[in-house]
MARDO-278706 format. One record per residue: residue number from 1; residue in one letter; x, y, z of N, C-alpha, C in turn. Coordinates in nm, 4 decimals, padded with zeros to 6 digits. Example, Ala and Ser with C-alpha at 12.3 -4.5 7.8 and 13.67 -1.06 7.14 Angstrom:
[site 1; 'a'; [01.3190; -00.5690; 00.7800]; [01.2300; -00.4500; 00.7800]; [01.3200; -00.3300; 00.7800]]
[site 2; 's'; [01.2850; -00.2250; 00.7080]; [01.3670; -00.1060; 00.7140]; [01.2900; 00.0030; 00.7870]]
This chain:
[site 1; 'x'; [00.3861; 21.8611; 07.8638]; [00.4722; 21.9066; 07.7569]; [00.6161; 21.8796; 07.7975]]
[site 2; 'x'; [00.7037; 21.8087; 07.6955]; [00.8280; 21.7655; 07.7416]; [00.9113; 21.8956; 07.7122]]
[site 3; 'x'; [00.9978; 21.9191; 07.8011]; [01.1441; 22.0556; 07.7548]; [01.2457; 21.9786; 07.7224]]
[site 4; 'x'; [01.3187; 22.0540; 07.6212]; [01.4063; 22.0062; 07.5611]; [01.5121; 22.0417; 07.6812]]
[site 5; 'x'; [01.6638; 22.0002; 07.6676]; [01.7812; 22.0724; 07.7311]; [01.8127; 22.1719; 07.6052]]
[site 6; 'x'; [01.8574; 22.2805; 07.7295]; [01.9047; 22.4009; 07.6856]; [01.9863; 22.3612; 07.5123]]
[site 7; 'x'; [02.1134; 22.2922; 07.5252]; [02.1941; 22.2369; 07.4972]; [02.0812; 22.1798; 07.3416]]
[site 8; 'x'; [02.0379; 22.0822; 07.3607]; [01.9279; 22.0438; 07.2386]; [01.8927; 22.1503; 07.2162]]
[site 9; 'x'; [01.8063; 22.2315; 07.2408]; [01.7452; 22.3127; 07.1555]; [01.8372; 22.3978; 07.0768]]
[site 10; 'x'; [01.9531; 22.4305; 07.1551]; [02.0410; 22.5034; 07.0772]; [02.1164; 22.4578; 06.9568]]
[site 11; 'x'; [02.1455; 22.3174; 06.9625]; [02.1991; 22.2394; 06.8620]; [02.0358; 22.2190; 06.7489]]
[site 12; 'x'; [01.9573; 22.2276; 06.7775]; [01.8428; 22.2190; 06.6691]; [01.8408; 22.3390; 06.6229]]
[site 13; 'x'; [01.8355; 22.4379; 06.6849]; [01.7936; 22.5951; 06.6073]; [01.9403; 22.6188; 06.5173]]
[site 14; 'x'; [02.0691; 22.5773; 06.5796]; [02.1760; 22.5197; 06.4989]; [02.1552; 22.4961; 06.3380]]
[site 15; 'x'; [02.1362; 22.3854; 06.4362]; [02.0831; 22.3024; 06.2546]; [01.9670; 22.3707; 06.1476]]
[site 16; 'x'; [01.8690; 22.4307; 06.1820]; [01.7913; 22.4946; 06.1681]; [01.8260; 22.5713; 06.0582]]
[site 17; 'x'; [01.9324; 22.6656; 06.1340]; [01.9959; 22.7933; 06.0541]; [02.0849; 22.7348; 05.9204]]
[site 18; 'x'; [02.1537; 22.6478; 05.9480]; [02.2207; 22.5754; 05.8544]; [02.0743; 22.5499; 05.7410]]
[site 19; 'x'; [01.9894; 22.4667; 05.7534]; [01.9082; 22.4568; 05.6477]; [01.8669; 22.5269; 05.5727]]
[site 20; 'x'; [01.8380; 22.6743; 05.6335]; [01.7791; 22.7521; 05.5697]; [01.8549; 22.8039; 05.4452]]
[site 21; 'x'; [02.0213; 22.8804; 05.4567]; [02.0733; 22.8953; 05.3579]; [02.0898; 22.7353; 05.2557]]
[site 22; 'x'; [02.0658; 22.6372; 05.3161]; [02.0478; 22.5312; 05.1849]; [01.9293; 22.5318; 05.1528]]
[site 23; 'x'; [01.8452; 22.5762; 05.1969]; [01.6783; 22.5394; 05.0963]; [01.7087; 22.6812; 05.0020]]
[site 24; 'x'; [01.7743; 22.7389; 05.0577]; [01.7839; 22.8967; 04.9752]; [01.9052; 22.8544; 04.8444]]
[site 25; 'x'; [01.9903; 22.7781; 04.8775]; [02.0430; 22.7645; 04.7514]; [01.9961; 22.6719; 04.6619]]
[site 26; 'x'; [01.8901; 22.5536; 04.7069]; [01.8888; 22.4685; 04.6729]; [01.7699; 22.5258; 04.5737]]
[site 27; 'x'; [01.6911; 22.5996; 04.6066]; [01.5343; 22.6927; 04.5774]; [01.6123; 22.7584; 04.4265]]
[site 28; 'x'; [01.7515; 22.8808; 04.4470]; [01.7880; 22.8767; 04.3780]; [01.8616; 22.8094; 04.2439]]
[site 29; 'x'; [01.9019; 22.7121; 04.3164]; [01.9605; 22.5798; 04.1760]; [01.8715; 22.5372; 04.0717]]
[site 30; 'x'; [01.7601; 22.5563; 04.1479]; [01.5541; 22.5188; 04.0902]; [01.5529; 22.6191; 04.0041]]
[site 31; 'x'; [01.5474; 22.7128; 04.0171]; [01.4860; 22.8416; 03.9388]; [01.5895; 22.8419; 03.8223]]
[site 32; 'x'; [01.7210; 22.8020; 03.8275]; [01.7935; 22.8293; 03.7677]; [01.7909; 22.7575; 03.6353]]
[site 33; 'x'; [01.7922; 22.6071; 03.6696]; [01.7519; 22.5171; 03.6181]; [01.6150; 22.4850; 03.5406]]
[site 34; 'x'; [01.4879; 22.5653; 03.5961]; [01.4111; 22.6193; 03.5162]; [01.4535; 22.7226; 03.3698]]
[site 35; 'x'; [01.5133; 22.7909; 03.4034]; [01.5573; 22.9211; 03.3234]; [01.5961; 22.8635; 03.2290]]
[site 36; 'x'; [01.7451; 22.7340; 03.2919]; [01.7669; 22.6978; 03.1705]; [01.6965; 22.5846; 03.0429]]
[site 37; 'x'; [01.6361; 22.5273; 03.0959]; [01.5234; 22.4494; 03.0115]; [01.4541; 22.5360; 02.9793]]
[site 38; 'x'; [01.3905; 22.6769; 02.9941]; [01.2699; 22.7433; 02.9659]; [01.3316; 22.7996; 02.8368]]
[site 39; 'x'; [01.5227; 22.8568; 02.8080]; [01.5633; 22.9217; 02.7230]; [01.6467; 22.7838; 02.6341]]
[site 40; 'x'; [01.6699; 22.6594; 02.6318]; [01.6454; 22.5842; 02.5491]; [01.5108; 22.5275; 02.4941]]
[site 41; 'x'; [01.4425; 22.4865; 02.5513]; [01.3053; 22.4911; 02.4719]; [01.2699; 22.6182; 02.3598]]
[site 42; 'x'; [01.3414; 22.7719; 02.4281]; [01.2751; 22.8720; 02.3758]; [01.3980; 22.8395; 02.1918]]
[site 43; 'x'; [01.5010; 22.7860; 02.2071]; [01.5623; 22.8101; 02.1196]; [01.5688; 22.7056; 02.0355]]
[site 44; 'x'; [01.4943; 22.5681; 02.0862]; [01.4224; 22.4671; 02.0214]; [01.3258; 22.5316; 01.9031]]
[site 45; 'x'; [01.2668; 22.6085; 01.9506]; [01.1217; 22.6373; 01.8950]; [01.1577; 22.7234; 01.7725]]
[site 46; 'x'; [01.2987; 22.7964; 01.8252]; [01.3159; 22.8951; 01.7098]; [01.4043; 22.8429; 01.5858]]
[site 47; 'x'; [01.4718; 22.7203; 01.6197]; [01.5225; 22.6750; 01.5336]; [01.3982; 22.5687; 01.4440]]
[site 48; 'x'; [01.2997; 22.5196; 01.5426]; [01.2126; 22.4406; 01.4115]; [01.1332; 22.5367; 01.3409]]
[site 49; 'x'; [01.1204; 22.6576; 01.3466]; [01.0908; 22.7548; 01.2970]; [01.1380; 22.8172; 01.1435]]
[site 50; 'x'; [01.2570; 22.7698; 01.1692]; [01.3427; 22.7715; 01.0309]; [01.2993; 22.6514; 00.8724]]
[site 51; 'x'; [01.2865; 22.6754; 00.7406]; [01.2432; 22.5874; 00.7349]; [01.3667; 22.4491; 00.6354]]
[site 52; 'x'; [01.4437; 22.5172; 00.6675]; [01.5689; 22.4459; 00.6285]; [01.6066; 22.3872; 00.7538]]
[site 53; 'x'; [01.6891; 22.2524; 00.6736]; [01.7647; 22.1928; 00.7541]; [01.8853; 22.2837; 00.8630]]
[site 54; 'x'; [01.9228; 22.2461; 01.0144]; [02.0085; 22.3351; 01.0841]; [02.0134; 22.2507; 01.2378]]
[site 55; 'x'; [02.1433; 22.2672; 01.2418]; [02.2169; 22.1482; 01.3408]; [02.3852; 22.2201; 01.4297]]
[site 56; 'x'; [02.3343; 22.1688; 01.5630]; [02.4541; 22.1958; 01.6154]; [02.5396; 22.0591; 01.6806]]
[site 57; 'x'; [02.6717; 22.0472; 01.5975]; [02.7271; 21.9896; 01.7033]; [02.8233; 22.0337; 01.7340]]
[site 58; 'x'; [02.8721; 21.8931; 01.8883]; [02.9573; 21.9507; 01.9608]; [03.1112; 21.9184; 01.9032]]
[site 59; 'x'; [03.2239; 21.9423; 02.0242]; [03.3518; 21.8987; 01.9479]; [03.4216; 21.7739; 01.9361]]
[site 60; 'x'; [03.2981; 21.6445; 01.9280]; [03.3386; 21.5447; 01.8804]; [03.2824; 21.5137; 01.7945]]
[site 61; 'x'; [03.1984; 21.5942; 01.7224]; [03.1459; 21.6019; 01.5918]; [02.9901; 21.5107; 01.6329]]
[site 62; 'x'; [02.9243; 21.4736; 01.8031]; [02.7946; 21.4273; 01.8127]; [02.7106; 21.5491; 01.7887]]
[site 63; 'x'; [02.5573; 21.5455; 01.7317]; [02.4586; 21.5904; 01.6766]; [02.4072; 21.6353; 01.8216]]
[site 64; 'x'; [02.4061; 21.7869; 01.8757]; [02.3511; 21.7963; 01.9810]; [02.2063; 21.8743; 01.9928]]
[site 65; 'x'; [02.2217; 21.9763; 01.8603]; [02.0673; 22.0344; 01.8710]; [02.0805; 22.0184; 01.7330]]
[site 66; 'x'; [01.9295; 21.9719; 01.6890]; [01.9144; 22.0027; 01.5161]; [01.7189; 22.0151; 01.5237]]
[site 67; 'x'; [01.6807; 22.0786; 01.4009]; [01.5491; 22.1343; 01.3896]; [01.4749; 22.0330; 01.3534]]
[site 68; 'x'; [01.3300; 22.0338; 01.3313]; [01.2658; 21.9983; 01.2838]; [01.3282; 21.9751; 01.1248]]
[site 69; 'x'; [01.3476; 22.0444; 01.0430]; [01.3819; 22.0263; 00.9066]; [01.4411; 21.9150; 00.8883]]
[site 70; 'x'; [01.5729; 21.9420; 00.9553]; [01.6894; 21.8149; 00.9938]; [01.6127; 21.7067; 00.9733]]
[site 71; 'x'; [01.5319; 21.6666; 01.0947]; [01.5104; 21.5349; 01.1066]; [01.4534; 21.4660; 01.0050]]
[site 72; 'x'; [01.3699; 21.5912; 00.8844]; [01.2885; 21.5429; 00.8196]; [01.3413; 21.4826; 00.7073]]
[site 73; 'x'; [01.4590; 21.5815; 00.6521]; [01.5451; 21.5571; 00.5686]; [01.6000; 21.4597; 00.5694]]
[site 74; 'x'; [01.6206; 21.4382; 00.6667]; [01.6783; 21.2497; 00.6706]; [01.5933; 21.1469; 00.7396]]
[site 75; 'x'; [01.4914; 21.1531; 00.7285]; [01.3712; 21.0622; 00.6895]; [01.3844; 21.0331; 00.8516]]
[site 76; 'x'; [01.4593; 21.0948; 00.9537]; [01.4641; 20.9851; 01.1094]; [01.3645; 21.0980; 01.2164]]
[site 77; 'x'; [01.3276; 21.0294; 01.3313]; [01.3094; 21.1316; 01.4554]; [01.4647; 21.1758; 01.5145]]
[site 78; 'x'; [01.4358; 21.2896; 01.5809]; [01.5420; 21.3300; 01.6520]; [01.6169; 21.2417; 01.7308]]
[site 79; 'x'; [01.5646; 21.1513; 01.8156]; [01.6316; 21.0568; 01.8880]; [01.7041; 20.9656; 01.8173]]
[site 80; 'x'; [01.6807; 20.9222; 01.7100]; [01.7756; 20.8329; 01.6405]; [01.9125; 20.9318; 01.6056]]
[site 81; 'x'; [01.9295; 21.0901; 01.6056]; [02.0153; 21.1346; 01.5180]; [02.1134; 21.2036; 01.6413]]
[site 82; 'x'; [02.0160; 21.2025; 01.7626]; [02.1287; 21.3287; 01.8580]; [02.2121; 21.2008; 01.9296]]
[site 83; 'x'; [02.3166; 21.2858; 01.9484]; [02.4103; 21.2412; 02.0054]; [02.5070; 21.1220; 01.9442]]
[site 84; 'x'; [02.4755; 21.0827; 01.8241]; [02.5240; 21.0408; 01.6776]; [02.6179; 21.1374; 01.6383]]
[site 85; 'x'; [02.7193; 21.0380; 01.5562]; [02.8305; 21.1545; 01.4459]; [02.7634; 21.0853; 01.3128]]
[site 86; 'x'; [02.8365; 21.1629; 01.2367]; [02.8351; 21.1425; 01.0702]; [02.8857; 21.0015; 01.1002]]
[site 87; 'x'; [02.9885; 20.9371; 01.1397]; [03.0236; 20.8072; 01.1635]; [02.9169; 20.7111; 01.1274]]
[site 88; 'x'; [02.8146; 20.7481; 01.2740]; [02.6881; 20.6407; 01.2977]; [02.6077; 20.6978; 01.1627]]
[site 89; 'x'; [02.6298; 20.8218; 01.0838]; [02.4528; 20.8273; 01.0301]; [02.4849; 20.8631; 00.8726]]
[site 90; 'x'; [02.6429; 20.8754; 00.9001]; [02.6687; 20.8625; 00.7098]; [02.6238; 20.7225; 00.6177]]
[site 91; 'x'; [02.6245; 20.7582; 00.4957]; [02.5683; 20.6354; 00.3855]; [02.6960; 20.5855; 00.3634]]
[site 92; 'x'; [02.8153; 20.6264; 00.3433]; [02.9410; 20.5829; 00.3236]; [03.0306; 20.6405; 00.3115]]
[site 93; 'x'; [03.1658; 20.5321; 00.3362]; [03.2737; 20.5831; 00.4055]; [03.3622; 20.7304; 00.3440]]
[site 94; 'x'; [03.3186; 20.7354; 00.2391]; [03.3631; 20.8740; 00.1419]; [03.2990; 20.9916; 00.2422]]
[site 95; 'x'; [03.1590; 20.9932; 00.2243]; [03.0890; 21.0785; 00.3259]; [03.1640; 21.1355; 00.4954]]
[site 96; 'x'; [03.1827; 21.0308; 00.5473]; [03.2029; 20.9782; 00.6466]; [03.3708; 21.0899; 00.6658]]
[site 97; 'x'; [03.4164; 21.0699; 00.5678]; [03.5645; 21.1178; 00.5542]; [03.5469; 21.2653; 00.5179]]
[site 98; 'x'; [03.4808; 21.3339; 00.4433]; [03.4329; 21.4718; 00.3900]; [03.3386; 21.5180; 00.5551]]
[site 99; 'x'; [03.2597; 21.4893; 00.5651]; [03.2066; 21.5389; 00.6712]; [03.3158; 21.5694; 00.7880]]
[site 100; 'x'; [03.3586; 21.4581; 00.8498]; [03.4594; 21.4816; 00.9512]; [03.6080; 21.5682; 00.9065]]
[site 101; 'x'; [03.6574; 21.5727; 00.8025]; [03.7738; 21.6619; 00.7559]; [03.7272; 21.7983; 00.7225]]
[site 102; 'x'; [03.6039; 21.8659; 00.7108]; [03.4877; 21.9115; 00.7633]; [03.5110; 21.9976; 00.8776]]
[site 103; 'x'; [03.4257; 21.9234; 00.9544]; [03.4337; 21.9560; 01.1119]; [03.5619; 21.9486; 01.1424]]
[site 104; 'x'; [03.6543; 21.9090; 01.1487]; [03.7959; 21.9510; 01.2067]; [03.8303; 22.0697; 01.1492]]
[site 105; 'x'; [03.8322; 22.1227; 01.0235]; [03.8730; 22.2304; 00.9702]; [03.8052; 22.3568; 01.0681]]
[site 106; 'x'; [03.6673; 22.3319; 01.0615]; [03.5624; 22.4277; 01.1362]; [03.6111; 22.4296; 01.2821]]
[site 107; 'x'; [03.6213; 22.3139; 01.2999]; [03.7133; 22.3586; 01.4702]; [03.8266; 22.4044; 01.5045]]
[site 108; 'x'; [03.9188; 22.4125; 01.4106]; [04.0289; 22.4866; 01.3798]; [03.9777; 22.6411; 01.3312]]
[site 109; 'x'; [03.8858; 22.6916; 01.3091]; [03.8285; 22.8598; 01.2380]; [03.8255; 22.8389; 01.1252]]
[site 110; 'x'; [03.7930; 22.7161; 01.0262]; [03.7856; 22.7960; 00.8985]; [03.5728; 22.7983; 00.9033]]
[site 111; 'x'; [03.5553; 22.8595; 00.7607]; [03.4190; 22.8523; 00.7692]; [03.3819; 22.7536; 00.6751]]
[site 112; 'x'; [03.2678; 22.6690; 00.6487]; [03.2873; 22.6096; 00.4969]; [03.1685; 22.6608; 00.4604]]
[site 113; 'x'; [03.2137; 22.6599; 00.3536]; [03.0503; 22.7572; 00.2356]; [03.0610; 22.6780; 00.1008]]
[site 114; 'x'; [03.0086; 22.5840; 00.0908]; [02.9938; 22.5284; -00.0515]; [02.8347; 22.5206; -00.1290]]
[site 115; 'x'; [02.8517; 22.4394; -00.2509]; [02.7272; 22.3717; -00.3071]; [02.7995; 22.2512; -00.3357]]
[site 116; 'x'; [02.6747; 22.1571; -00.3234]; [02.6989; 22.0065; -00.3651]; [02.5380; 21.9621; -00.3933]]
[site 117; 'x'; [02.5789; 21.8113; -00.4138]; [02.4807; 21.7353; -00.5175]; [02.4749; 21.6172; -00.4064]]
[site 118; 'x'; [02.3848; 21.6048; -00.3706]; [02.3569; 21.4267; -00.2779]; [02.2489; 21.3864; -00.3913]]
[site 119; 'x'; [02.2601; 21.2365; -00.3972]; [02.1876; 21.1671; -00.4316]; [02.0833; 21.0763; -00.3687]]
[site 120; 'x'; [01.9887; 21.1249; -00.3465]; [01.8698; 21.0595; -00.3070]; [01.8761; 20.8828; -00.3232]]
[site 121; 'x'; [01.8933; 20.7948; -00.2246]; [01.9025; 20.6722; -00.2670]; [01.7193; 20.6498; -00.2809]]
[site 122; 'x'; [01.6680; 20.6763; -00.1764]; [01.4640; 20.7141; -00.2042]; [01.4087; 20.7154; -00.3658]]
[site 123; 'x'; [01.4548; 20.8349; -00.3541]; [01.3535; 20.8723; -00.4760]; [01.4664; 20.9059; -00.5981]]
[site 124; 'x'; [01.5919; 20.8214; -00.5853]; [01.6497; 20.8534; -00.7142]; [01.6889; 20.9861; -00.7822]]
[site 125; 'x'; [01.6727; 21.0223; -00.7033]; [01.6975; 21.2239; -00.7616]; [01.8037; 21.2654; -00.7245]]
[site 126; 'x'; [01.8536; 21.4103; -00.7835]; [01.9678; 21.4569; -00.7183]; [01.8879; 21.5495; -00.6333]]
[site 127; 'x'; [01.9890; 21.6275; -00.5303]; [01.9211; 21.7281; -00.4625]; [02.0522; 21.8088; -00.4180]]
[site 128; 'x'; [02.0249; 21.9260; -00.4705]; [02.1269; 22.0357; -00.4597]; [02.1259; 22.1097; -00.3552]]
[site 129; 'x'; [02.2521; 22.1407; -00.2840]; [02.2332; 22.1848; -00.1490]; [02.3122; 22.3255; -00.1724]]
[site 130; 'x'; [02.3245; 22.4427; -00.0535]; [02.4415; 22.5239; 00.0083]; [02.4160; 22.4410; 00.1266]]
[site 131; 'x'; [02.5912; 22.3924; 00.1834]; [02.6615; 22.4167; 00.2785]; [02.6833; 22.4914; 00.3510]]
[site 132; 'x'; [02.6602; 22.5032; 00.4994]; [02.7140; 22.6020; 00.5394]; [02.7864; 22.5489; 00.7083]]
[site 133; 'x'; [02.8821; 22.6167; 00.7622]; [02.9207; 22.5383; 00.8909]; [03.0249; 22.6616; 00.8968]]
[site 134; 'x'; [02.9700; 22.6773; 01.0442]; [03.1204; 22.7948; 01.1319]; [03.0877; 22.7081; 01.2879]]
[site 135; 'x'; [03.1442; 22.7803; 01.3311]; [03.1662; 22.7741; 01.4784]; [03.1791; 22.8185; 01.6111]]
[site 136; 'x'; [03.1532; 22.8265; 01.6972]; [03.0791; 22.9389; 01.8052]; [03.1189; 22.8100; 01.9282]]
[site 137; 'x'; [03.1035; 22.9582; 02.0520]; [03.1437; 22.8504; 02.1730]; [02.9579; 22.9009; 02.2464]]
[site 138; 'x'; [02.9223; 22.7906; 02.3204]; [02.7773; 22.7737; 02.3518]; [02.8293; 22.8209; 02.4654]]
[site 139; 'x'; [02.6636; 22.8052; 02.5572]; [02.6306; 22.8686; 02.6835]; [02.7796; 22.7962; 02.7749]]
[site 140; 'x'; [02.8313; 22.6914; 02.7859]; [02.9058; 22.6351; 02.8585]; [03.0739; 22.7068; 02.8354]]
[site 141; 'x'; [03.0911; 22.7935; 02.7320]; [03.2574; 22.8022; 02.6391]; [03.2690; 22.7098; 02.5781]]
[site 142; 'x'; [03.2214; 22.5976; 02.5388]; [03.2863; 22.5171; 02.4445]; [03.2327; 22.5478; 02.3141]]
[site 143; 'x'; [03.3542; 22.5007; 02.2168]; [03.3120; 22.5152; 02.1063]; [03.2546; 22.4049; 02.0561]]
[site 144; 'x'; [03.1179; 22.4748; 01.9755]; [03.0362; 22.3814; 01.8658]; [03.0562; 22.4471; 01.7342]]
[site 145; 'x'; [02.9975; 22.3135; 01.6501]; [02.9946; 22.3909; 01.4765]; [02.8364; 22.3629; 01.4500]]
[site 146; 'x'; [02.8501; 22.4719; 01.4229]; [02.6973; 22.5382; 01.3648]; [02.6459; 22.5142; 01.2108]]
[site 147; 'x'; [02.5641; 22.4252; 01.1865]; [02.5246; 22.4187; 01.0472]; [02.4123; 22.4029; 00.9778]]
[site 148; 'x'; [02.4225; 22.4544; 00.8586]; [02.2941; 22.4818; 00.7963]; [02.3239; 22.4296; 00.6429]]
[site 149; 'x'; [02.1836; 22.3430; 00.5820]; [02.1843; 22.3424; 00.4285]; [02.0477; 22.3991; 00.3781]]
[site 150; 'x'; [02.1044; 22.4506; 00.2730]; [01.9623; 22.5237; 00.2053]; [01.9359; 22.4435; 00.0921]]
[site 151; 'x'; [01.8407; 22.3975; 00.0169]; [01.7890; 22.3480; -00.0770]; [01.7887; 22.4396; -00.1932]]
[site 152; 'x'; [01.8556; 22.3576; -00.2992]; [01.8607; 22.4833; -00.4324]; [01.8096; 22.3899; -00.5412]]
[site 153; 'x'; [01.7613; 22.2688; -00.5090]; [01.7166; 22.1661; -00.6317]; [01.6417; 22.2383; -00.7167]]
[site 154; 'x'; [01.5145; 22.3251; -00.6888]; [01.4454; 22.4001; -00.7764]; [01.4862; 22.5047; -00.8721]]
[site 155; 'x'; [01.6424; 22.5663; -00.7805]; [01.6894; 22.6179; -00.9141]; [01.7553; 22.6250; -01.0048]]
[site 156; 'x'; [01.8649; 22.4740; -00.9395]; [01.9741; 22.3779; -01.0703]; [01.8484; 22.3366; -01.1548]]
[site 157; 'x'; [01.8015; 22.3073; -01.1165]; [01.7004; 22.2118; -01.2434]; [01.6036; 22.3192; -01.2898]]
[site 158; 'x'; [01.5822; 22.4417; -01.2894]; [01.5963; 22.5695; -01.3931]; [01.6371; 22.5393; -01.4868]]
[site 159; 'x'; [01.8003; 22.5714; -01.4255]; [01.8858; 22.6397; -01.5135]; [01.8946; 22.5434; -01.5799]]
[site 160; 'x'; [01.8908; 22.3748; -01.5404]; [01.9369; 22.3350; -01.6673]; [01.7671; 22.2954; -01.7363]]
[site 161; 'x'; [01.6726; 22.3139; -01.7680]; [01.5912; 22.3528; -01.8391]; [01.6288; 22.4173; -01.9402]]
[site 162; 'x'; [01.6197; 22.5413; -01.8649]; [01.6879; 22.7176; -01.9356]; [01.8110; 22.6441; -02.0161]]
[site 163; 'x'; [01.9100; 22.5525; -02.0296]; [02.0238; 22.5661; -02.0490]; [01.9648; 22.4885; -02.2030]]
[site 164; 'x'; [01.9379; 22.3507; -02.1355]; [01.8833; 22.2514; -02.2684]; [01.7513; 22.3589; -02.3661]]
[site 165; 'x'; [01.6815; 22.4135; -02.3680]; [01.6155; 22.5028; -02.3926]; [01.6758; 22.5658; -02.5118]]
[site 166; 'x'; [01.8025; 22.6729; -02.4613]; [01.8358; 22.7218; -02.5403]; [01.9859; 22.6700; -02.6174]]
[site 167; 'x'; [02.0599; 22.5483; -02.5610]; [02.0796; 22.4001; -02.6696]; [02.0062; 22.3837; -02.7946]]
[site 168; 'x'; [01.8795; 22.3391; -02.7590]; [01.8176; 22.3522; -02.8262]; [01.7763; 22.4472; -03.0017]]
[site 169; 'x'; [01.8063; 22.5140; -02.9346]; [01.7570; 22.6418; -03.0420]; [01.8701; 22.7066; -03.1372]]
């Protein structure tokens, strides 16, 4: 059996000690890093849960979390849409200009709450929306804008039933 010098062994048990608080932080960086994928996934799940469209981006206006709905609504998978602006995924440059004057307002505090009318280039239809967009700072402090559209096509095209209806009469 070979002996080390005094001197070696002491410089190994050295080193030794040094490792240990790094496997201990490093063990911790792990767990942590678990946690945080375990509570984005968890908030993945709760947003495709929703059954409206709902999207977060960040403050250059890229697409960083959006739901299931989202994607569906605009006919793409998620990967074509994250990390995209209205820039890359608007129909045109009008859009393009409303969306982003938009998001700057929202990043400045206002809230926007509207209704509007998109036109289906697909299926030729209109489709009536609420707007909605505020803004919140995420797990990191930065601020994102938070948004949501609700579908109201079923009940403009009621009313105007109901409206021509009693035109009608």
């Amino acid at each position: 059996l070979m002996q080390w010098p005094a001197a070696l062994t002491g410089l190994f048990c050295a080193g030794l000690g040094m490792l240990l608080p790094i496997s201990r932080l490093w063990r911790e960086r792990i767990l942590a890093n678990q946690r945080q994928k375990q509570t984005q996934d968890f908030v993945q799940r709760l947003l495709d849960v929703i059954p409206e469209p709902v999207y977060v981006k960040d403050n250059q206006g890229r697409y960083i979390v959006i739901n299931k709905a989202f994607a569906q609504r605009r006919k793409q998978n998620a990967e074509a849409i994250l990390r995209r602006t209205a820039t890359e995924l608007a129909p045109d440059a009008e859009t393009v200009r409303l969306v982003t004057s938009e998001d700057q307002r929202v990043l400045a505090g206002a809230t926007v709450y509207k209704e509007d009318c998109i036109h289906n280039p697909t299926t030729g239809e209109n489709q009536y929306r609420i707007v909605t967009k505020g803004s919140c700072l995420n797990a990191e402090g930065q601020q994102v804008i938070i948004g949501a559209n609700f579908d109201i096509t079923s009940m403009r095209l009621a009313e105007q039933q109901l409206e021509a209806a009693l035109a009608r009469q």
